[in-house]
N, C-alpha and C positions, 0 to 999 in steps of 0.2 A: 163577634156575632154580626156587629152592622157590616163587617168588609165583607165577611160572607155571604149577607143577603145582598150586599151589592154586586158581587160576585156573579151570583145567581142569577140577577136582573140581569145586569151585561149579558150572560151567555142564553138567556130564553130572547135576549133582544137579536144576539146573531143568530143564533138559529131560526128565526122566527117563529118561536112559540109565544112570544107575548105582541100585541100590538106596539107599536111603538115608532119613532120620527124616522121614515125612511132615508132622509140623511142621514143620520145616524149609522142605521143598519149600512148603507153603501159603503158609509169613512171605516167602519167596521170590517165588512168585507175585505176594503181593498188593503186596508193592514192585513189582516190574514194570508189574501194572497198573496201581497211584498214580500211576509216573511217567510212563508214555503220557497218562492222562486227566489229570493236571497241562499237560503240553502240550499235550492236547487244550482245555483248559478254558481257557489261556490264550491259545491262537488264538482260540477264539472270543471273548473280551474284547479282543484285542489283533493281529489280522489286521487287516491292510490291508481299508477295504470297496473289494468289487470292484463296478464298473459296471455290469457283466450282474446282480449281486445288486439293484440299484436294479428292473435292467428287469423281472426276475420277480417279484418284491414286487409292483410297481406292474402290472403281468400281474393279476396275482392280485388285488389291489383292485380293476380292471375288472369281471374278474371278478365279485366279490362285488356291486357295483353295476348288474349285471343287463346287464353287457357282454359282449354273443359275440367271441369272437376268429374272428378270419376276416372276420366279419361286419359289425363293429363297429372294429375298430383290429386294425391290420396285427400282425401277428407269426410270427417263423419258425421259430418250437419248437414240440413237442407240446403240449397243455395238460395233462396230465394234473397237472403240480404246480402248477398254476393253482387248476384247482379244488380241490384238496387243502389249499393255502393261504388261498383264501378266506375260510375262515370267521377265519382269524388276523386278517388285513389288517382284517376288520369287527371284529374286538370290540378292534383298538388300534388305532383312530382317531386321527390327530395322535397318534402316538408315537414319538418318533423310534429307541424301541430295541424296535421292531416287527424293526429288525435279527440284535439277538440272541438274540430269545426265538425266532426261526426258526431262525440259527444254532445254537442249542441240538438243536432237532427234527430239522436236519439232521446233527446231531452223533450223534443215536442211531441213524443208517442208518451212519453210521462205525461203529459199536460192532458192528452187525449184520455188517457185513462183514466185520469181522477176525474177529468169530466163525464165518462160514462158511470167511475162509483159515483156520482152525483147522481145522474139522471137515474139509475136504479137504486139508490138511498130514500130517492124522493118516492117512489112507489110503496116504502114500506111507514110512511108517517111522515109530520111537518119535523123538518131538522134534522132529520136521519140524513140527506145527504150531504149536508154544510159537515154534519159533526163528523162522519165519514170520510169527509176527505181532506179535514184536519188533523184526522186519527190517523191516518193510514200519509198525508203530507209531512210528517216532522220524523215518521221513522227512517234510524240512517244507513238502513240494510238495504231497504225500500226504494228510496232516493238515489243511494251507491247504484245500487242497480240497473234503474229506469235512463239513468244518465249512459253506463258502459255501454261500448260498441260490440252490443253482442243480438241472437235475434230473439231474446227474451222479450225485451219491452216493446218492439211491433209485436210479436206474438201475442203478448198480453192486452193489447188493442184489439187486434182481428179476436179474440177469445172474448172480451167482454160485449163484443159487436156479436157475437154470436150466442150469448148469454141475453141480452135483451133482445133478440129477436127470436129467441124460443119464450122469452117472458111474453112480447105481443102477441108471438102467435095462439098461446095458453090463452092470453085475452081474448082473442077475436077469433082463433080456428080457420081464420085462412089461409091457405095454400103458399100464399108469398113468402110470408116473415116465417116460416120455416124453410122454403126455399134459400131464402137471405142468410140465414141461420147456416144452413149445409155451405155454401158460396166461404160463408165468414170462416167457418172450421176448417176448408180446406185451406185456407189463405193462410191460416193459422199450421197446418200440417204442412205445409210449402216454406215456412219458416221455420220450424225445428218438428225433430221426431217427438219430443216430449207431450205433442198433441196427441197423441193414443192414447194414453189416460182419460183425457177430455174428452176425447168423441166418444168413447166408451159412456161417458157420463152424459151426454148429449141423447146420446141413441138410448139410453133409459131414461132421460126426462119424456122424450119422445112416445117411448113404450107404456108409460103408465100413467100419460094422460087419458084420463077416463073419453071413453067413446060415447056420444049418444046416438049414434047407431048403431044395428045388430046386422049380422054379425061386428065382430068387433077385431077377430083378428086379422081377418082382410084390411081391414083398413087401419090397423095400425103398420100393416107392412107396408102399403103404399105411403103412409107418413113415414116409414122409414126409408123407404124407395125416393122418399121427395130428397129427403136432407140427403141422402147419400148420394145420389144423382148432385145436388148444388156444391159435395164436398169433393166431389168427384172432377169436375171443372178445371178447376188451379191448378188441380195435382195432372192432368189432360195436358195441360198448354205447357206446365215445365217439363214433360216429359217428352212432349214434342219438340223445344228447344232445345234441350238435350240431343235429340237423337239425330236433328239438325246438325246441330253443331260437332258432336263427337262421333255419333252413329252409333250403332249397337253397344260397344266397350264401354261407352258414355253410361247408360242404362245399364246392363248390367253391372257397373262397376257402381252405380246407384244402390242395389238392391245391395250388392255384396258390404261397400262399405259404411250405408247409413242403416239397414234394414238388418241383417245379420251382425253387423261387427256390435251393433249397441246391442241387441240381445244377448249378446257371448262378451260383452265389456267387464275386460278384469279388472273392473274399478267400483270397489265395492263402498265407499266411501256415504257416510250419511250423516248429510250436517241439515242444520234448520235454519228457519230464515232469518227469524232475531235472534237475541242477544238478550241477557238480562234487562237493558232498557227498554226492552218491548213486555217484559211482565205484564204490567197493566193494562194494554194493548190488549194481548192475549186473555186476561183475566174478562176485559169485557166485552169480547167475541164470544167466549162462552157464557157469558151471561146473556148478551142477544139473541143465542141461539137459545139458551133456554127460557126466556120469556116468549120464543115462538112456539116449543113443543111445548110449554103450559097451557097452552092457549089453543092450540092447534092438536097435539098431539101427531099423531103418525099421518092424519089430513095435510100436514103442512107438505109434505111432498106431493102433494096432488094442486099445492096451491098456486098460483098463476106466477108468483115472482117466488114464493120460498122455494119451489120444486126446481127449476131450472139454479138456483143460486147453490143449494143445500147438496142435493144430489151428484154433480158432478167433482165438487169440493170435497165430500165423503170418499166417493170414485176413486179419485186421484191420491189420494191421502194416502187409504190403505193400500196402494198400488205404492205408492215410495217409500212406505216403510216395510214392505216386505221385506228379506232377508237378503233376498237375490236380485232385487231390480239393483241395477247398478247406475254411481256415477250421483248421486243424489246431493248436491250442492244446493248453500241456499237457497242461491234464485230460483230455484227448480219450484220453491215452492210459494213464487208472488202470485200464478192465481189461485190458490187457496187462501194467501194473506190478502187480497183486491176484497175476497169473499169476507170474511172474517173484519175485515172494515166495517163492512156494511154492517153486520149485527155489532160491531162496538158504538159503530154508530148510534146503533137504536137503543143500544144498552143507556149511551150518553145522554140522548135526548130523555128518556126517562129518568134516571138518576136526575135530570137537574127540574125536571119537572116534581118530579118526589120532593125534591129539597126546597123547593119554591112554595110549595104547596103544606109542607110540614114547620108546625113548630118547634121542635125538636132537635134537639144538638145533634143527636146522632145522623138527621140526615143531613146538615151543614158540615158536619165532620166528613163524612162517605164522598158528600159532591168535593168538598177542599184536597182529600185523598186522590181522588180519580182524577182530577187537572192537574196534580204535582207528578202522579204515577203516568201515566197515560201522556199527557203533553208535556210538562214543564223539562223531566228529564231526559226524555228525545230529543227535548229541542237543545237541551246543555251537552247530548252526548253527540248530537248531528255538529250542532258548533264547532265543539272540538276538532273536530275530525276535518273539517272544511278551511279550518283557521290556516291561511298560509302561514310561512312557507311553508313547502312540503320536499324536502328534501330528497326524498325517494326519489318521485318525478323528476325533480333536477338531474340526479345522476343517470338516470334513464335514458332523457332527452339526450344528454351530453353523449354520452356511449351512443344512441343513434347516431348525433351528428357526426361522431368519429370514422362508423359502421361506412356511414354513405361517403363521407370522404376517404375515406382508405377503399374502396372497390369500385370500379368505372359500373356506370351502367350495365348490367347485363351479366356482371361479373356476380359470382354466388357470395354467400355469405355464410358461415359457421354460428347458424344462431339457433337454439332448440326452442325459441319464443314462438315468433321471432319477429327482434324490434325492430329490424331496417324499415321492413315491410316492403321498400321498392327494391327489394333486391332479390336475386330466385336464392332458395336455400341450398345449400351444400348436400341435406338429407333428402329422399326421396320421401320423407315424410316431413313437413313443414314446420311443423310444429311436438312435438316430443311431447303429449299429455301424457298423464299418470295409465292411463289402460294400455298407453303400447309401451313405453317404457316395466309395464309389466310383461307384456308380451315378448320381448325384447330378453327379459330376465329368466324366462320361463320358456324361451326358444322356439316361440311360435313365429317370431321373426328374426331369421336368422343375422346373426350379428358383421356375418362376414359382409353381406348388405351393403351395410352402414361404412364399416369400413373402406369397400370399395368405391360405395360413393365420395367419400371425403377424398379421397386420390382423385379420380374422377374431375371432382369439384372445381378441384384446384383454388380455394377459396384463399383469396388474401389478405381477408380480417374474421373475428369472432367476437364471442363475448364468453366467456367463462362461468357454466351455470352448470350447478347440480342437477341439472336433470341432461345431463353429457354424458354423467356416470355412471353408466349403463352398463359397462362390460370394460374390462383390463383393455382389450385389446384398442378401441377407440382413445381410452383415456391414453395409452401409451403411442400413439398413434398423432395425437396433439401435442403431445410435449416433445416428440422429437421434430414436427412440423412447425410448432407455433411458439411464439415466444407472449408472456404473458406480463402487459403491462400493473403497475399498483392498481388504478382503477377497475381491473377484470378485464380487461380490450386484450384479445388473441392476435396478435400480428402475424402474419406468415414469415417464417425465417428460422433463425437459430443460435442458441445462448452456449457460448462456450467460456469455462472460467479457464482462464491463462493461469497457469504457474511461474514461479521466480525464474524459471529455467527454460531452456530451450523446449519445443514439443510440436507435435503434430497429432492432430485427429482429425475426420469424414463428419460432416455434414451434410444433410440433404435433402435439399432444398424442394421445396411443394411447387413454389411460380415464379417462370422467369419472369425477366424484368428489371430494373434501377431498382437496387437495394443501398438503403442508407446502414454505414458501418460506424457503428460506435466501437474504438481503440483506446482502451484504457492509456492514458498518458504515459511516458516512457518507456510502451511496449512497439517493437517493429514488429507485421505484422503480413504474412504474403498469406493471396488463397490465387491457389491453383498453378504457385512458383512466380503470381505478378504481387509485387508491393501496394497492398492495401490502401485506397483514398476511401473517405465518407462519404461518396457515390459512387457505388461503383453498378455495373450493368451486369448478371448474373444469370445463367440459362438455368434451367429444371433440373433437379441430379444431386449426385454427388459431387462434392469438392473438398480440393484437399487446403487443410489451416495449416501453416506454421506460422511459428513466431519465436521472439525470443525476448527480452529485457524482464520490464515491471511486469509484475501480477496483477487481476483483474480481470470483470467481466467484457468478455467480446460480443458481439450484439449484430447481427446482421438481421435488417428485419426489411421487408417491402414496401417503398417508398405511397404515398399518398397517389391517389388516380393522379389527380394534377401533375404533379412532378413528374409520373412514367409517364405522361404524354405527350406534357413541356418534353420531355429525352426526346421520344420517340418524334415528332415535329423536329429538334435541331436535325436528327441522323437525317429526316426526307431534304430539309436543306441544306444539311451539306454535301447531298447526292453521293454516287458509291466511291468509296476508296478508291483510289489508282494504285494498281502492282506495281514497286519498286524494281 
């Protein structure tokens, strides 16, 4: 019982519900925040890389390379963190921890946003924002998330930027902070389409603020006329650099493949944002929210900071769990978890004020429950997950660094991620998510496409991923092109097993160039009637194998950028052959 009420004391003292040594309170604090940016700092060194992080990196280096999206390579995001990335992608060239110094930059839009659930935690009572973005810091979906290089977590910035500036505007009714409000949401619809749920929920906080002038529907439309004019802006200026830069194709290749393709997305997929260690989490989000409709009732949507919180979170909820929206992955739903903070918050700061306040076991039982449930095991399950090594990553990296050493500059890559990221892809689609790869399966993108392009491509490495296996003809299309190392590495070239006995067969070859020939020992070995060395220089095509002795695998595969260019350098110095 005393650890408990010591317990207690400790956390009315960080929160600030009890008076108490403001040294204290600070050595308090900045433990707190050590140990959120300790797990924050170890997700981003030790987070799983996620795929979609591949495809916007490698976004973003088109980008930088003077590539229009739309117009240039397909894709079905906003660009706004395209361009924002681009100048990164260009100054780390071939670097394979282009990864984390992004991670990082995305890790400071995490910071931003726990400091906004702060500043609107604080609106709703003393301690609601500390406890809030304690709740909402140690979860490890949360954290995973706000760190990956994707445009969720700016997104979920410019969105809580525009959640407390419909909360001021409720305060004060003027003109600006709903202005700022429209400005923020479009900033937020400039970095992914997932904002339509949002403004939807924006433009009804909007609509059912009570008017104290009559009439009242005139002037709810020019409040909706303000915000949409300020959402209208962002989405104005990238439209015009778009049309700059690609011109018409650009923009309508906009509307076709962000605005149509996500409506008609065969990826019907619907996951939630936590995980069993978020139970508790969740258990006191609904408990915050229901100490606000006790108290409030169906007011509380009219209330200056519940209405803009409560209502767009509502909005967007039942808009992702429809049957038919598509594409519904976690992340899809941190701002509805940002929201949902903030009432566990308030749930927290009351739970420990009940239990401060009560003699009774029961409430020192409920407050010891809700820190073990709520924090203790988020932080054991965030740990886990952070603790190096992480061997994924490892093999990730490594198959990059293979990627960019086997293809010169400028030369494609057979990746359906895709990890180079500084290399153009083989496919005229970059990345192979789950919605075309259904499309793909169901023939709304024809497959001879794919195929053409990988001819085409001429690529002289890969990586070996189930999401290749899209149709017979591609997969049968690699294997006679590529040769496939233990690690998953695709090399361009061709595997023939020799027999004890004399033989010949056709190979045919994707990219000329210096191919290295691995010759099973005691096998002689001619292609094309010359005697086989372990360099040899080989054009585009077919060729003819013989051999004869030992048995074993023959292995012709395309030597590393370096070494074809070492060749290519000796042929310029030793200038042209003389006819004999």
């Amino acid at each position: 019982m005393a650890r408990v009420d010591r317990l207690s004391s400790v956390l009315r003292s960080l929160l600030g519900l009890a008076p108490g040594s403001p040294r204290r309170r600070l050595i308090a604090g900045v433990v707190v925040a050590l140990g959120i940016a300790t797990l924050g700092l170890g997700m981003i060194a030790h987070g799983n890389l996620d795929a979609d992080e591949s495809q916007h990196l490698h976004a973003a280096w088109l980008v930088s390379q003077g590539r229009v999206p739309y117009a240039d390579f397909w894709e079905h995001h906003m660009p706004a963190l395209y361009y924002g990335l681009a100048p990164l992608t260009r100054w780390l060239a071939d670097a394979p921890h282009v990864y984390f110094i992004a991670r990082t930059l995305m890790a400071l839009t995490g910071v931003a946003a726990l400091g906004l659930v702060y500043v609107l935690g604080r609106r709703l009572g003393p301690g609601v924002g500390v406890a809030a973005v304690v709740l909402l810091g140690v979860q490890v979906r949360f954290l995973e998330y706000v760190v990956q290089v994707r445009p969720d977590p700016p997104a979920l910035v410019t969105w809580l930027i525009t959640v407390l500036m419909l909360v001021r505007w409720r305060e004060s009714e003027r003109s600006l902070p709903l202005w700022l409000a429209g400005l923020a949401l479009g900033l937020t619809a400039a970095l992914t389409p997932k904002a339509a749920p949002l403004g939807l929920g924006a433009a009804l906080v909007v609509a059912t603020t009570p008017c104290r002038a009559s009439p009242a529907l005139p002037r709810i439309l020019r409040r909706l006329a303000c915000l949409g004019v300020g959402c209208a802006l962002p989405l104005l200026v990238l439209g015009i650099a778009l049309a700059e830069t690609g011109g018409v194709p650009a923009l309508h290749g906009l509307v076709a493949d962000v605005i149509w393709s996500n409506l008609r997305f065969p990826d019907f997929i619907k996951q939630f944002a936590l995980g069993a260690e978020g139970t508790g989490f969740i258990a006191l989000a609904l408990i915050g929210v229901g100490i606000v409709l006790r108290r409030h009732r169906w007011s509380a949507l009219r209330h200056p900071v519940h209405g803009p919180l409560l209502l767009p979170a509502a909005v967007e909820s039942v808009i992702l769990v429809l049957p038919r929206t598509p594409a519904i992955y976690d992340y899809t739903w941190l701002p509805v978890i940002t929201v949902g903070a903030i009432y566990a918050g308030l749930a927290f700061a009351r739970i420990v004020e009940w239990a401060a306040a009560g003699e009774r076991r029961s409430a020192h039982a409920l407050l010891a429950f809700v820190v073990l449930g709520a924090v203790v095991v988020p932080v054991v399950v965030t740990a886990g997950r952070v603790l190096p090594p992480n061997r994924n990553n490892a093999i990730q990296l490594e198959r990059m660094r293979r990627e960019l050493a086997h293809a010169c500059p400028g030369e494609a890559v057979l990746d359906a991620r895709p990890l180079a990221v500084f290399r153009p892809t083989a496919l005229r689609y970059p990345s192979l998510v789950r919605g075309l790869r259904n499309w793909i399966k169901e023939g709304v993108i024809p497959v001879d496409l794919l195929a053409g392009d990988l001819r085409q491509a001429r690529a002289p490495v890969g990586i070996a991923d189930s999401r290749l296996d899209v149709d017979s003809r591609v997969t049968e299309f690699i294997a006679r092109h590529y040769v496939r190392e233990p690690d998953g590495l695709l090399v361009a070239g061709a595997a023939v097993d020799l027999s004890g006995r004399a033989g010949e067969a056709n190979v045919d070859l994707l990219v000329p160039g210096l191919y290295e020939v691995a010759i099973p020992p005691g096998a002689r070995v001619l292609v094309d009637g010359a005697l086989a060395t372990p360099s040899m220089r080989l054009a585009a095509g077919v060729h003819r194998i013989s051999w004869d002795g030992a048995a074993g695998p023959l292995r012709l595969t395309v030597a590393p950028c370096a070494a074809r260019r070492a060749s290519v350098d000796e042929r310029r110095q030793a200038g042209p052959t003389k006819p004999m």
